[in-house]
C-alpha positions as CSV (number, residue, x, y, z in Angstrom):
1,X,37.5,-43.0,-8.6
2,X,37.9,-40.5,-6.0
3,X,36.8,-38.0,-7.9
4,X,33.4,-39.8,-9.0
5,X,32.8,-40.5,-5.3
6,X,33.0,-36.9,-4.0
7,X,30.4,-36.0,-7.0
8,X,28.4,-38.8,-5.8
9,X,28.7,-37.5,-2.2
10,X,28.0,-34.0,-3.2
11,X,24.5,-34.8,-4.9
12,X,23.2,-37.0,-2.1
13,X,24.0,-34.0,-0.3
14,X,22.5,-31.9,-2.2
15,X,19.0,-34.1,-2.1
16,X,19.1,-34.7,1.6
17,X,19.4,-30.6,2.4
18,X,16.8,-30.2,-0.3
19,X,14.6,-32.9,1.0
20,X,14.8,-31.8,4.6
21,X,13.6,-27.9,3.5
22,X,10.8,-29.2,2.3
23,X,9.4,-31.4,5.5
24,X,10.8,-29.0,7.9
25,X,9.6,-25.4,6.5
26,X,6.5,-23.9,6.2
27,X,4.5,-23.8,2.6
28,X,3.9,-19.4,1.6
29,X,1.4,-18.8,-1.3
30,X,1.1,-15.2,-2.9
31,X,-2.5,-14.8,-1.6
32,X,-1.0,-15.0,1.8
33,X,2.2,-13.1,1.6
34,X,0.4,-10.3,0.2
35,X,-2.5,-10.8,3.1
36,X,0.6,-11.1,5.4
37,X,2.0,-7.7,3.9
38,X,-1.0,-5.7,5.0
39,X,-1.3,-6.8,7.8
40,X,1.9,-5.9,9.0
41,X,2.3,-2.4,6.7
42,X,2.0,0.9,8.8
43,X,1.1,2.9,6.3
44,X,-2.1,0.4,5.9
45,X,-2.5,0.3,9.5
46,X,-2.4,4.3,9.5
47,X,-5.1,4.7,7.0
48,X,-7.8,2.2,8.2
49,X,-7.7,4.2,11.6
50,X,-7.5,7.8,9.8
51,X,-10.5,5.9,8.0
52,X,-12.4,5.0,11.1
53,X,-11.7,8.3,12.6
54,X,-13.1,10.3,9.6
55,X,-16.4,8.3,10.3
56,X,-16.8,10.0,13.4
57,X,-15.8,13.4,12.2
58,X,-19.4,13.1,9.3
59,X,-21.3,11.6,12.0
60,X,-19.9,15.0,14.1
61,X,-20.9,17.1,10.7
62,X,-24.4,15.2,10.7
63,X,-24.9,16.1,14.2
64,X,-24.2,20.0,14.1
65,X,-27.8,20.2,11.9
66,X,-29.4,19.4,15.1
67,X,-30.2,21.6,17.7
68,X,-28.6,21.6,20.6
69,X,-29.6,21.4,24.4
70,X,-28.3,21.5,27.6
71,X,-29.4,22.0,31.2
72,X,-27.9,24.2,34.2
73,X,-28.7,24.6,37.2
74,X,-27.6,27.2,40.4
75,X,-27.5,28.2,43.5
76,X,-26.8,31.0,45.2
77,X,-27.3,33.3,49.0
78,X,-27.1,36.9,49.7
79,X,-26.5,38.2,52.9
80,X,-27.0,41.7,54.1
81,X,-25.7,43.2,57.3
82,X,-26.5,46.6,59.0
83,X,-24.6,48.1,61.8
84,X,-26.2,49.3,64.5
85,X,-26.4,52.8,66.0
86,X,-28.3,56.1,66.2
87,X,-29.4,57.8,63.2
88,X,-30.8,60.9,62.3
89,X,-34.1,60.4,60.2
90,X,-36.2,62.9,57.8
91,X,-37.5,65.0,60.4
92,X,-34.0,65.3,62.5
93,X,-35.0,63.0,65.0
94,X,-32.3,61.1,66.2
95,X,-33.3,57.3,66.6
96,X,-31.5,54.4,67.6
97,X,-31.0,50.9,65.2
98,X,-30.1,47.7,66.2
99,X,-27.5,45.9,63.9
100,X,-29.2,43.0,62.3
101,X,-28.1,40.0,59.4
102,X,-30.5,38.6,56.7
103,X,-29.8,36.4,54.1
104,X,-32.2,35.1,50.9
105,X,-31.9,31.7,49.0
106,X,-32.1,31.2,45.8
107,X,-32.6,28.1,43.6
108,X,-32.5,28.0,39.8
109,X,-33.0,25.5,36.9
110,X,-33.0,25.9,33.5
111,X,-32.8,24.4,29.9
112,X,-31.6,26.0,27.0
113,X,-31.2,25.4,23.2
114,X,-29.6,27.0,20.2
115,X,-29.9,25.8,16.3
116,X,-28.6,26.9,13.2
117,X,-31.7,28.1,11.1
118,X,-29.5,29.3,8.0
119,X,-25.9,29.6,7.2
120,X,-26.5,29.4,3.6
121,X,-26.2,25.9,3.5
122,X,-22.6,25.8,4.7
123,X,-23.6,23.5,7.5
124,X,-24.9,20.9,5.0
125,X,-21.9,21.6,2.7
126,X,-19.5,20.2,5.7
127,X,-21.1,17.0,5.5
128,X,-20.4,16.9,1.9
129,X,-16.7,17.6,2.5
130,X,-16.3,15.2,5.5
131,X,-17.7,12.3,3.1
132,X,-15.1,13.7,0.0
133,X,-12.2,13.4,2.9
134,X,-13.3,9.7,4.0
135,X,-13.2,9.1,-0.3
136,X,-10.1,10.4,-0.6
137,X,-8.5,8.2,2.5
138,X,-10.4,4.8,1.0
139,X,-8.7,5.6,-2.5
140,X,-5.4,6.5,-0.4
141,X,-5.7,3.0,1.2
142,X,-6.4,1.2,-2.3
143,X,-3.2,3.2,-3.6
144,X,-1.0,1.9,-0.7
145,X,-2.4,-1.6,-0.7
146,X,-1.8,-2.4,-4.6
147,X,2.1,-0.6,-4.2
148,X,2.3,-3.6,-1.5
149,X,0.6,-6.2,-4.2
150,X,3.4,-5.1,-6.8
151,X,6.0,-5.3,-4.5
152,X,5.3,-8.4,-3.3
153,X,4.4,-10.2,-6.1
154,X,8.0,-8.6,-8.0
155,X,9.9,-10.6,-5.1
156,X,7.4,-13.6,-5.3
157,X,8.2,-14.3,-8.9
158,X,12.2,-13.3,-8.3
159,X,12.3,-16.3,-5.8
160,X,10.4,-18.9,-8.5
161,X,13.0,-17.6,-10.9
162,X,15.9,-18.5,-9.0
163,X,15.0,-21.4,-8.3
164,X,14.5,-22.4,-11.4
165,X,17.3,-21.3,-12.1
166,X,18.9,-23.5,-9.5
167,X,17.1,-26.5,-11.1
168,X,19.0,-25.4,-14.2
169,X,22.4,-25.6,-12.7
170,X,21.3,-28.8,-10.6
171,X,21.0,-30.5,-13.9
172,X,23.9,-28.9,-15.7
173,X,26.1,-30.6,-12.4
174,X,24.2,-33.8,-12.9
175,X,25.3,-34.0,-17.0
176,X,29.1,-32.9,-16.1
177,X,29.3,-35.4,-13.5
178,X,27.6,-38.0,-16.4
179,X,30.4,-36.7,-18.7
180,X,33.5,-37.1,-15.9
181,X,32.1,-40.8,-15.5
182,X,32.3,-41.3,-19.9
183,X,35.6,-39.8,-19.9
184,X,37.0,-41.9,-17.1
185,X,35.5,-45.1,-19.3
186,X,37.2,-43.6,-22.2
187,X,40.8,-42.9,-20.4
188,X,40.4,-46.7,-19.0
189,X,39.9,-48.5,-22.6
190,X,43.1,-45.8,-23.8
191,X,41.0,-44.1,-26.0
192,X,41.6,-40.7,-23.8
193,X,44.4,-39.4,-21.3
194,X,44.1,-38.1,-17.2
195,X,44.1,-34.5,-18.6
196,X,41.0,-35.2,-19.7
197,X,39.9,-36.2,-16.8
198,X,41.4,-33.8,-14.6
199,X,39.7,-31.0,-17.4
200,X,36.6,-32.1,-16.8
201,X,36.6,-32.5,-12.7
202,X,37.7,-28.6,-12.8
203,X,34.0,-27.8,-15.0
204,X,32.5,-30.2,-12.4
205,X,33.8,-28.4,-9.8
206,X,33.1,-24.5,-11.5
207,X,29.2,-26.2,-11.9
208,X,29.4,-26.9,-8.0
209,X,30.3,-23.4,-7.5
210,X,27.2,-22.4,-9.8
211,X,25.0,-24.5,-8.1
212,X,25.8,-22.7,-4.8
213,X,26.1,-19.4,-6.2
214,X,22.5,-19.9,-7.2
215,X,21.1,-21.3,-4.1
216,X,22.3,-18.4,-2.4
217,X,20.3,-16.0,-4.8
218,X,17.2,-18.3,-3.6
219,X,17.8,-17.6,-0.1
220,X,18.5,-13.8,-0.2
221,X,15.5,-13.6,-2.1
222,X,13.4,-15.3,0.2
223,X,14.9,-12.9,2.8
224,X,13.9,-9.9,0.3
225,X,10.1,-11.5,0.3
226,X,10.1,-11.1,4.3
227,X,11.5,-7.9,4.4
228,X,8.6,-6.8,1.9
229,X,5.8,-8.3,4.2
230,X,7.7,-6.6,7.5
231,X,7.8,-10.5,8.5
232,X,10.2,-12.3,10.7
233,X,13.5,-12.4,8.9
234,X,14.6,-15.9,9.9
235,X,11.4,-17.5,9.1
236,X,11.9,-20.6,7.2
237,X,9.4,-21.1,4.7
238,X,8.9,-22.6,0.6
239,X,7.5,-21.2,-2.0
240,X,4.1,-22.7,-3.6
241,X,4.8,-23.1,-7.3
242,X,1.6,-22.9,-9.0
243,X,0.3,-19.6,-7.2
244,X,1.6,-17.6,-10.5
245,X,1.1,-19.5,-14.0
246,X,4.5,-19.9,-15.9
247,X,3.5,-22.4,-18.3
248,X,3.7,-20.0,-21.2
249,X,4.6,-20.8,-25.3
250,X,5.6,-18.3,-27.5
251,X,2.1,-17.8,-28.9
252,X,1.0,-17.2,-25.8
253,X,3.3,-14.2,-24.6
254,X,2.7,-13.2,-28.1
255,X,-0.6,-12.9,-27.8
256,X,-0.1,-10.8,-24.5
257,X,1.6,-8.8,-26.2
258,X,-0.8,-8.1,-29.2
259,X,-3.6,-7.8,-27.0
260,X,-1.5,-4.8,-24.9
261,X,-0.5,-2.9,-27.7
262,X,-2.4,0.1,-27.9
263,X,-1.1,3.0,-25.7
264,X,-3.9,5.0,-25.7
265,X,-6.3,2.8,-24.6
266,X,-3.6,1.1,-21.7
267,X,-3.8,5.1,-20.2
268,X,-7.6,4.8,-20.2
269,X,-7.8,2.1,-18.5
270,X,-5.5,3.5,-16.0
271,X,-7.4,6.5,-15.4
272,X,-10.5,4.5,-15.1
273,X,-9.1,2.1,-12.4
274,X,-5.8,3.5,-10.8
275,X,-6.4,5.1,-7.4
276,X,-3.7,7.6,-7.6
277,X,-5.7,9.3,-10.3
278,X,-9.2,8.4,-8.4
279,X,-7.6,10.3,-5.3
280,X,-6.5,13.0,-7.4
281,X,-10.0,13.5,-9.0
282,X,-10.9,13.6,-5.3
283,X,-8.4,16.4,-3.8
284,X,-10.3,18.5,-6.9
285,X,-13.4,18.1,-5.3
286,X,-12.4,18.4,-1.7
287,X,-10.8,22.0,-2.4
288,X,-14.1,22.5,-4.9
289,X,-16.4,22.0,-1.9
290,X,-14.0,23.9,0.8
291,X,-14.1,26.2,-1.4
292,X,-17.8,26.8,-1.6
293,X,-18.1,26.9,2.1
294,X,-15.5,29.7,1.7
295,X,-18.2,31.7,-0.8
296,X,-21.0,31.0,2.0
297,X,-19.6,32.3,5.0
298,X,-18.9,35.2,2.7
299,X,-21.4,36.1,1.0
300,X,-24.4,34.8,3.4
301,X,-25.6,35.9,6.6
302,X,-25.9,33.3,9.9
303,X,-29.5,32.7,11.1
304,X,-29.5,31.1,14.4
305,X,-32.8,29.9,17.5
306,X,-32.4,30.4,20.7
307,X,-34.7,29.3,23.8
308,X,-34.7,29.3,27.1
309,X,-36.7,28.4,30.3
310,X,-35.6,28.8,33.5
311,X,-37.6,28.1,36.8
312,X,-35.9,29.9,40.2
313,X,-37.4,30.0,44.1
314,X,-35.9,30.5,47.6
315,X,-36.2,26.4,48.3
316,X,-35.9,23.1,46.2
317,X,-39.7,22.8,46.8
318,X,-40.9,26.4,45.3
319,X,-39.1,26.1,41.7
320,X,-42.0,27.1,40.5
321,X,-42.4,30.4,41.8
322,X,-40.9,32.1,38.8
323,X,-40.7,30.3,35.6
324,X,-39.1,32.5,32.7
325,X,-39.0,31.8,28.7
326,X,-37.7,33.5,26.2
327,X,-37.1,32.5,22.3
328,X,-35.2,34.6,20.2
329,X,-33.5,34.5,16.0
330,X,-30.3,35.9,16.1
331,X,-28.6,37.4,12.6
332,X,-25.2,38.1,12.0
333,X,-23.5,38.8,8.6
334,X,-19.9,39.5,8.4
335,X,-18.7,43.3,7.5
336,X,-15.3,42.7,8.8
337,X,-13.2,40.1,9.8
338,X,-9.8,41.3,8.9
339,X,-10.5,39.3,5.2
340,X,-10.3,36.3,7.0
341,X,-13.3,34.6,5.2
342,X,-11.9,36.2,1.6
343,X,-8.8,34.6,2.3
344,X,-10.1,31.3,2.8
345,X,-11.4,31.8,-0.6
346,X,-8.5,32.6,-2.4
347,X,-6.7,29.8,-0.7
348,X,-8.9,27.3,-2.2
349,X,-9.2,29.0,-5.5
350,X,-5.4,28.3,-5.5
351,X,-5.5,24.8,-3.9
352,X,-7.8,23.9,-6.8
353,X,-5.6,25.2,-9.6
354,X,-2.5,23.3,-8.0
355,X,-4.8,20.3,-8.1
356,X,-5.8,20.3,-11.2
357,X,-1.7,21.1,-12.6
358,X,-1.1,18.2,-10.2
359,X,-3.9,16.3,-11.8
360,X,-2.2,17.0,-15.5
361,X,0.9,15.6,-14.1
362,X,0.1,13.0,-13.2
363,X,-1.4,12.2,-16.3
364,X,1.7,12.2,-17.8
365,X,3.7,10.2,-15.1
366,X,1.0,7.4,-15.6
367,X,1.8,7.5,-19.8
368,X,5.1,7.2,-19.0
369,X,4.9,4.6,-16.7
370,X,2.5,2.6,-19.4
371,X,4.5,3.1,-22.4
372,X,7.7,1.9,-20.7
373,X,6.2,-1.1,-19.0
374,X,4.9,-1.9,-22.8
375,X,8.3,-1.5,-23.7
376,X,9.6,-4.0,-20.9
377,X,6.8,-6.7,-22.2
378,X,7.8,-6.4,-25.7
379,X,11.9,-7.2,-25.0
380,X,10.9,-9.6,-22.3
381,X,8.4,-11.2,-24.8
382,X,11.8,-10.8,-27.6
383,X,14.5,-11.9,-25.9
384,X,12.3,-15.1,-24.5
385,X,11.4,-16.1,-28.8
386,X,15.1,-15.6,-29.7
387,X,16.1,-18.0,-27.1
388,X,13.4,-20.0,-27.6
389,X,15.2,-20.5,-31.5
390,X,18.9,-21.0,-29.9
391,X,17.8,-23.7,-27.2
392,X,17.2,-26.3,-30.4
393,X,20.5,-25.0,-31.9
394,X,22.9,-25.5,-28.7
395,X,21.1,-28.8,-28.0
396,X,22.2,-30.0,-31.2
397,X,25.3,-28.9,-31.0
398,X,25.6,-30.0,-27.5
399,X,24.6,-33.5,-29.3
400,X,27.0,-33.0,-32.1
401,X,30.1,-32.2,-30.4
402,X,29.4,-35.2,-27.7
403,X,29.6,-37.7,-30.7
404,X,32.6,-35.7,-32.6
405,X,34.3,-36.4,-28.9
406,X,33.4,-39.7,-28.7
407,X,35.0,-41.0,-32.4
408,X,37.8,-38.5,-31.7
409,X,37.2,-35.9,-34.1
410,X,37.2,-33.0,-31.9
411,X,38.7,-31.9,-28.0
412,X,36.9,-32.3,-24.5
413,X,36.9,-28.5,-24.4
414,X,34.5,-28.6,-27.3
415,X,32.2,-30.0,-25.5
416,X,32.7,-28.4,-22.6
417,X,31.8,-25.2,-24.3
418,X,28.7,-26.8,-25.9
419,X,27.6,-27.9,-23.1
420,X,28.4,-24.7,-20.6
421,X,26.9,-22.2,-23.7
422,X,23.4,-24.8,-23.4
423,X,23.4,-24.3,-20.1
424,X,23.7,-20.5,-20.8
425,X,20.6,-20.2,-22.7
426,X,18.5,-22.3,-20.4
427,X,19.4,-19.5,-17.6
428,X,18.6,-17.2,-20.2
429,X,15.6,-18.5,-21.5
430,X,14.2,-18.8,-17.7
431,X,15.1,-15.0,-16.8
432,X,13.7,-13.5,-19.9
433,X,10.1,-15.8,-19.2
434,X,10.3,-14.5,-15.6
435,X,11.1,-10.9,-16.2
436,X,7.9,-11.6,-19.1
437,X,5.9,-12.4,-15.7
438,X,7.2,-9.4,-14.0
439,X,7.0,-6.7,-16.4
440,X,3.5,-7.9,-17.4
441,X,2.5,-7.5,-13.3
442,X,3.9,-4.0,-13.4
443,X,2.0,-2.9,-16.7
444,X,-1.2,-4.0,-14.6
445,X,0.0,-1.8,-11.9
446,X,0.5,0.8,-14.1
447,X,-2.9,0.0,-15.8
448,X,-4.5,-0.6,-12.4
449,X,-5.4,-3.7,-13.3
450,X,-3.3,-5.8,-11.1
451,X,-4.9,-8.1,-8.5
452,X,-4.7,-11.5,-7.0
């Protein structure tokens, strides 16, 4: 009796702790942990201000068409001072100076502007590669926000697998603690012995053990989830179960399956929607476009406007006593620069051809990525059927080898085993459906097809 009353004891427990969590600690959905997530990411954080930052540098590009102007002003004295003396003049006449000072003002204003007339389009061509930067960062930021997405979403659907799994063992307790009770009735009418009893408190107590074992996993997992999101680590919080749908049958995952078959058309999709290979397509074009500013300031000379007017006087009031303009076209074409400008060039020429290898490669990272992702679906989706056929069998037999107990045609360890190898492939059956969940997530990763 002792023995039934710690079981007892143990499950109350169990409900109160359970109970408690739920009142007491916050409710986190997967639209909100992944919102949480970027947030809090400093890659994310990095990007949106490189993002924000490469706005000003067009707006900088969009401003160099323009002319510029700008207006100085000056002044300035001169003073002269003669010594005097006697001096001999022209005719050898000695005469006698007196030393005197003067000094002149002089007030000056002016405004003066200068424009880029023709560069061979260079100029215009900067504006094209400051916008083809601020693509490349927007497709950087999509990359780093759907590796966030996958990684949170992974440790989401870890978390509702484990405790699922600890529902599993929760029930598995609840049906060895139903069996100690039958075999204590038995051992009372002297149909069984105390070993019996004692047999079957030990797989009680090895399903405690479980049951703990797996609530741990749950709570490490949770601490996983935070760590993902860059969130407080000793948060409390529950998981919302119906932010991810797990309420597959076999024709269903089959029919995933089925429809996720062809490789070919999987790696199209990805190239059509993942932003790696956007970004990549994007590096091409930068260096394409540097590279053609490279071939202008090379090949085509610099035509530039200048103008002036300046105004100048002895006093603020007479400005106007001499006003000066002058316009002018400046050309300049570069003979010699010590190859600088044909360096450029070959640089880029180079930059492009490492793109494009770059570009090939990662072609094939994204097939391989597909094809084993496919792979993972297609033993998740496997594994989950065969189970699926075993769960009838071991319930059966869990069934049969209760009743052989019961008449006394076979041992408690018979249906100990049963029982422990049903609870087996429930834990079994619940991991394969979960990893199903998982490894379809990361083929829409792969695919670029994963959202929320």
């Amino acid at each position: 009796m002792q023995i039934h009353k710690r079981s007892i004891h143990i499950i109350a427990l169990v409900v109160m702790l359970c109970s408690g969590n739920i009142f007491a600690q916050d409710s986190l959905g997967l639209k909100q942990a992944i919102n949480i997530a970027f947030s809090r990411n400093s890659q994310v954080t990095t990007l949106q201000n490189t993002y924000q930052n490469q706005l000003y540098s067009i707006d900088n590009a969009k401003g160099s068409l323009f002319p510029t102007l700008s207006l100085s002003g000056g002044y300035s004295r001169n003073i002269s001072s003669t010594k005097g003396g006697v001096i001999i003049d022209q005719n050898g006449i000695p005469r006698t100076v007196d030393a005197s000072t003067n000094g002149n003002n002089t007030f000056s204003l002016g405004l003066s502007s200068n424009v880029t007339l023709y560069n061979g389009f260079a100029n215009t061509r900067n504006i094209d590669l400051e916008e083809a930067n601020l693509s490349s960062i927007v497709y950087n930021l999509e990359a780093a926000k759907t590796n966030i997405m996958l990684n949170v979403t992974s440790t989401y659907i870890d978390i509702l697998k484990k405790q699922k799994i600890v529902v599993a063992n929760q029930d598995n307790l609840k049906v060895s603690i139903d069996q100690l009770n039958s075999v204590k009735v038995f051992m009372e009418v002297g149909k069984k012995t105390l070993s019996d009893v004692y047999k079957q408190d030990v797989l009680v107590s090895q399903n405690e053990f479980k049951l703990e074992a797996s609530k741990n996993d749950v709570n490490k997992a949770k601490v996983d989830l935070l760590f993902v999101m860059n969130d407080n680590i000793n948060r409390e919080y529950n998981i919302r179960q119906n932010d991810i749908n797990t309420n597959y049958s076999v024709n269903d995952l089959r029919a995933v399956v089925d429809k996720t078959s062809n490789i070919t058309e999987l790696v199209n999709k990805a190239k059509l929607n993942r932003a790696e290979y956007k970004s990549a397509l994007q590096s091409i074009e930068v260096n394409e476009i540097t590279l053609d500013i490279a071939k202008k300031n090379l090949y085509f000379p610099t035509i530039s406007g200048s103008g002036n007017y300046n105004w100048s006087g002895d006093a603020v009031g007479n400005m106007d006593a001499n006003r000066v303009l002058t316009l002018g076209i400046n050309l300049s074409y570069p003979i010699f620069q010590g190859n600088s400008y044909k360096i450029r060039e070959q640089i880029a020429e180079v930059n492009i051809k490492q793109k494009r290898e770059d570009l090939n490669q990662l072609v094939q990272q994204i097939t391989n990525d597909v094809k084993k992702a496919r792979y993972d679906l297609e033993t998740s989706f496997k594994q989950y059927e065969i189970l699926e056929r075993s769960l009838v069998s071991a319930q059966q037999d869990v069934l049969l080898s209760e009743e052989s107990y019961r008449v006394g045609l076979n041992t408690l360890l018979d249906v100990q085993t049963a029982q422990n190898n049903l609870n087996s492939i429930l834990i079994s059956r619940i991991t394969a459906l979960y990893d199903f969940i998982t490894a379809k997530a990361r083929l829409d990763y792969y695919t670029g097809e994963l959202n929320y």
